[in-house]
Every structure is written in C-alpha cells, then in structure tokens.
C-alpha distance (Angstrom), angle and dihedral (degrees) to the residues before:
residue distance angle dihedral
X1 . . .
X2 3.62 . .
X3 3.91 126.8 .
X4 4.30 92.8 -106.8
X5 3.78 86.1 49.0
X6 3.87 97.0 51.4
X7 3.63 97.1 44.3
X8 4.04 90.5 42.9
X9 4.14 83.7 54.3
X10 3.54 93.4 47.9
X11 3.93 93.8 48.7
X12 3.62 90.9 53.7
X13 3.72 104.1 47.1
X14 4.23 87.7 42.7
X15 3.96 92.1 46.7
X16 4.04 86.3 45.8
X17 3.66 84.1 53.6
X18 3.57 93.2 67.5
X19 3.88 100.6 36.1
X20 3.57 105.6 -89.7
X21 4.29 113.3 137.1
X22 3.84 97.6 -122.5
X23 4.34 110.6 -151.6
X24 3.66 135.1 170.0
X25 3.41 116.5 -134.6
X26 4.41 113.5 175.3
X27 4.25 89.3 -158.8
X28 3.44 141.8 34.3
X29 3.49 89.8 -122.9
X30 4.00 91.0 64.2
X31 3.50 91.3 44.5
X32 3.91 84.7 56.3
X33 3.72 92.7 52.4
X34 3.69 96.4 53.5
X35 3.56 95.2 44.8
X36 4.12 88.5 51.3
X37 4.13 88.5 42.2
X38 4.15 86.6 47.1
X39 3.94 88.8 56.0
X40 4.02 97.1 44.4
X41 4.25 84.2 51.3
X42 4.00 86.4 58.8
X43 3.73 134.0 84.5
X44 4.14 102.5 -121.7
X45 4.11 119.4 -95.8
X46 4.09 102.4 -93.8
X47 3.82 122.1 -166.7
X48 4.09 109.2 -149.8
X49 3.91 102.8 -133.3
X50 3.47 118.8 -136.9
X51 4.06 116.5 -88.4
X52 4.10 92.0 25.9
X53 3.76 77.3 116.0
X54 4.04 92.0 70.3
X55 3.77 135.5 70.1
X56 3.84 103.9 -75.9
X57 3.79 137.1 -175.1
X58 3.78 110.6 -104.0
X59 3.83 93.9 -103.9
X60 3.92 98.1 61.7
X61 3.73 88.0 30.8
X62 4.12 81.6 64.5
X63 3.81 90.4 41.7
X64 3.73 89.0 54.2
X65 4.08 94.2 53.6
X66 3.69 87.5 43.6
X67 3.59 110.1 126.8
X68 4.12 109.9 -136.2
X69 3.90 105.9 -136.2
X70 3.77 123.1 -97.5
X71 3.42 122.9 -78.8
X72 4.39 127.9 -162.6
X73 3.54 107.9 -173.3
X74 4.22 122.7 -169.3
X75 3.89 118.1 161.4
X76 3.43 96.9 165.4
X77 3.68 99.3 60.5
X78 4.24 117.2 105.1
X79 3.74 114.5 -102.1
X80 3.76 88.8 -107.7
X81 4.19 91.2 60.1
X82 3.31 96.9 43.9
X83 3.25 90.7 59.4
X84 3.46 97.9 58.2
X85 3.49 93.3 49.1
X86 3.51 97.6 39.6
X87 4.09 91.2 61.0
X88 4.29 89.7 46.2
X89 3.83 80.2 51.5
X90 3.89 94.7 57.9
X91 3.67 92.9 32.6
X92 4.24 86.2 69.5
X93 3.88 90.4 39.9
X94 4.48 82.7 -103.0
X95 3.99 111.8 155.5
X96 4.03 101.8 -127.0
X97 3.70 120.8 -156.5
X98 4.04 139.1 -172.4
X99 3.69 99.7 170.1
X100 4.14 150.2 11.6
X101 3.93 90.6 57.2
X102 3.59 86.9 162.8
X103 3.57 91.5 68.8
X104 3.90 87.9 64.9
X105 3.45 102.7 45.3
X106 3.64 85.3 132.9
X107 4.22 85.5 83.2
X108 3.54 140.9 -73.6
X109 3.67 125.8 -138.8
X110 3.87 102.1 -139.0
X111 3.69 131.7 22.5
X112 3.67 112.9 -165.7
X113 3.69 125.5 -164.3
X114 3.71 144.3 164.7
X115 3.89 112.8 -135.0
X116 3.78 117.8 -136.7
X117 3.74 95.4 -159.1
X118 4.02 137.1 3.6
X119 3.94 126.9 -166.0
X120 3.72 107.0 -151.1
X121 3.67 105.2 -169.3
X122 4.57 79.6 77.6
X123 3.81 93.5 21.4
X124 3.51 88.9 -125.3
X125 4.05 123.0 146.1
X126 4.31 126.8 -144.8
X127 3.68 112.2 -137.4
X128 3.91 113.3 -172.7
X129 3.95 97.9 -124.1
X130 3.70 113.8 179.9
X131 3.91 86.2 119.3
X132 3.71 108.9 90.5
X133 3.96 88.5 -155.5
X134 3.92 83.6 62.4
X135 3.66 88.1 47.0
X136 3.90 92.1 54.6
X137 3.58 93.1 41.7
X138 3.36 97.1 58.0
X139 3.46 93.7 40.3
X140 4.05 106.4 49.4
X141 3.39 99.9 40.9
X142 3.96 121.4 100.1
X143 3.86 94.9 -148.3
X144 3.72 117.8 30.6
X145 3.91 115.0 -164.7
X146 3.54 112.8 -162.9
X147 4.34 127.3 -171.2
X148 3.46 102.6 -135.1
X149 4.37 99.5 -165.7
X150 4.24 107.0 -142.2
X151 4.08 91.0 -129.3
X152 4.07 91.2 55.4
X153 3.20 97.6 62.5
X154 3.89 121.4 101.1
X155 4.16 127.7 -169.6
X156 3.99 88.3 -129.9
X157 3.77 141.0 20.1
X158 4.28 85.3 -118.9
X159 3.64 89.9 60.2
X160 4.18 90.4 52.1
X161 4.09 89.9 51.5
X162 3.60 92.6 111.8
X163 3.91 92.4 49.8
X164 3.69 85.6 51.5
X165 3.86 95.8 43.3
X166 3.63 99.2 60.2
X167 3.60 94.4 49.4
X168 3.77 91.5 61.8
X169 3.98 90.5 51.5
X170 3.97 84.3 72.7
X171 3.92 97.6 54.6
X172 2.59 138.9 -149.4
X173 4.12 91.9 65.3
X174 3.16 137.0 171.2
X175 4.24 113.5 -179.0
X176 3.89 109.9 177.4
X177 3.62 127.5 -136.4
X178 3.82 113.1 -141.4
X179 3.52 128.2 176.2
X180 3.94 117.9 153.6
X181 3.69 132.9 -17.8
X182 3.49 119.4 -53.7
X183 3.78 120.1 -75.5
X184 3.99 143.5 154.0
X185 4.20 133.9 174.1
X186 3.35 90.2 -164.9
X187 4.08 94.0 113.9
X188 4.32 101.0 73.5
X189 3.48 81.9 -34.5
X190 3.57 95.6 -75.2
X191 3.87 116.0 157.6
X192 3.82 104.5 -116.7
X193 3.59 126.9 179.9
X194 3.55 135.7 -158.4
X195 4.12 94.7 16.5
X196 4.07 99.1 121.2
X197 4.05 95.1 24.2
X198 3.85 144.7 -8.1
X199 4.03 128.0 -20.2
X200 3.55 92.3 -139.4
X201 3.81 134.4 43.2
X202 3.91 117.2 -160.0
X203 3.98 111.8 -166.2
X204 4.09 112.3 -166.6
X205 3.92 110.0 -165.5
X206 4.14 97.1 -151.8
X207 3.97 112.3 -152.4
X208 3.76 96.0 -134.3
C-alpha cells in the first residue's frame, strides 16, 4: 500500500470516528454530483418567523410551514468551479451562491469547501479562513461537504507545520480546525449536535 493510500485510510476511519460520512470521489465533477444529490435527499433550511407560535389565520399559518428553497453556498471555489457547479445548481431549480452569506443567515442547505490541508491521525481538515464568507459558510449551513484532496493530507498536525506557518506570514489569519459535525454537552450535559455549526459533515477523499 502506498503512503497516499495509508494516510487516505486512516483519515477516513478517524473522521468516521467522530461522525463525519467519509466518500471517495476520483473528480471534482463527482464530488459535485454528490454534493447536488446530498441537497435534493434533504428537507430545505426553514427559518421559524416570529409569532408562528400563536393562533394564526390559515394564510400566514401556510406562510409559516412554507419551506424557503434550498440553498448550496461555496465562496472559496475558483471562478472556473463555480461555474460548473453553479449551472448543475440551476439545472435542479438549487439557489447557488459565492458571496453576501450574511444575507442568509437564516440557513443554507450545503456548504461546500475545498480543504487546504487534513491531519489524519484526528480526521480533521485545515481550511484557510481569513474570508468571512468562508467563515459563514461553514458556519450556517446544516450539512457541510468538504473535498478533502489525497496529497493534503498529513499523519499528524507536526508534519503540516509548514502548511500552517506560511499562512500566519499573511496576518491577519485565521486557519480552522474541523473535525466532525458540530456538537457540545455543555447544556445538562446533554449531547447536542448541530448547535454552533452543521448537523451533518460530508468528507470527499479526492484521488489527485
């Protein structure tokens, strides 16, 4: 088994660990179609207004379980990929979006991302977050699917110093850690997932 192959298997069975869904995908273009096929499986983001709690007529009481319609966002992609995955999007009737995340703060479906580094002995992935669309992306969505390319992935956070080192030469940085879906127990001590981030973490191992 070569080196790639061993780290890739030890990134997925670490990340699956901690509740990530661990694929392999050989192109972008796959990796695209399973994102698009994830967000047609799942019931659209919907933001409860304020006073669907009371006694309503039956026209805002159907405004209220009106379902917004699905959202993938992915600033950080190049123009080129966006593209792409902005034309699937509208092919499926999917609203696509590179930018103004905080006008949707309400939710978005899909956040997709490309990571710039993974460390596979925790199955976590590095994104390079100094945009604050990135940071929103990631942040908003309920599933985030993230391409995880086979050649940046590392066995141990020492061995991705350098990565990590260059991005603090540009300050300011910001490099996220990510390693599952979101969770806390801080409430009671009740496990609770999805409260500071996404429900669902999608991992795509990319053959590059």
């Amino acid at each position: 088994m070569s080196e790639k192959a061993r780290l890739a298997d030890m990134m997925a069975e670490k990340a699956g660990l901690v509740s990530a869904i661990v694929s392999r995908v050989k192109t972008l273009d796959e990796a695209f179609a399973y994102t698009l096929d994830v967000c047609d499986a799942k019931e659209a983001c919907q933001l409860l207004p304020s006073g669907c709690e009371a006694e309503l007529s039956a026209g805002a009481g159907a405004l209220c379980d009106a379902k917004l319609g699905k959202i993938i966002a992915a600033p950080g992609l190049p123009a080129e990929a966006a593209k792409a995955l902005g034309e699937l999007c509208a092919a499926r009737g999917i609203m696509f979006i590179t930018k103004d995340m905080r006008r949707h703060l309400s939710g978005i479906d899909i956040g997709f991302t490309v990571a710039d580094a993974a460390i596979a002995e925790t199955g976590t992935f590095v994104l390079d977050s100094k945009s604050e669309e990135l940071r929103l992306a990631t942040m908003i969505c309920e599933v985030h699917v993230c391409v995880v390319p086979v050649s940046s992935i590392r066995e141990t956070s020492f061995e991705a110093e350098g990565f990590l080192r260059a991005l603090c030469k540009n300050a300011p940085g910001y490099a996220a850690f990510i390693t599952g879906a979101s969770r806390t127990a801080d409430i009671e001590r009740v496990l609770a997932i999805g409260v500071h981030g996404p429900l669902e973490l999608h991992i795509l191992l990319l053959e590059d």
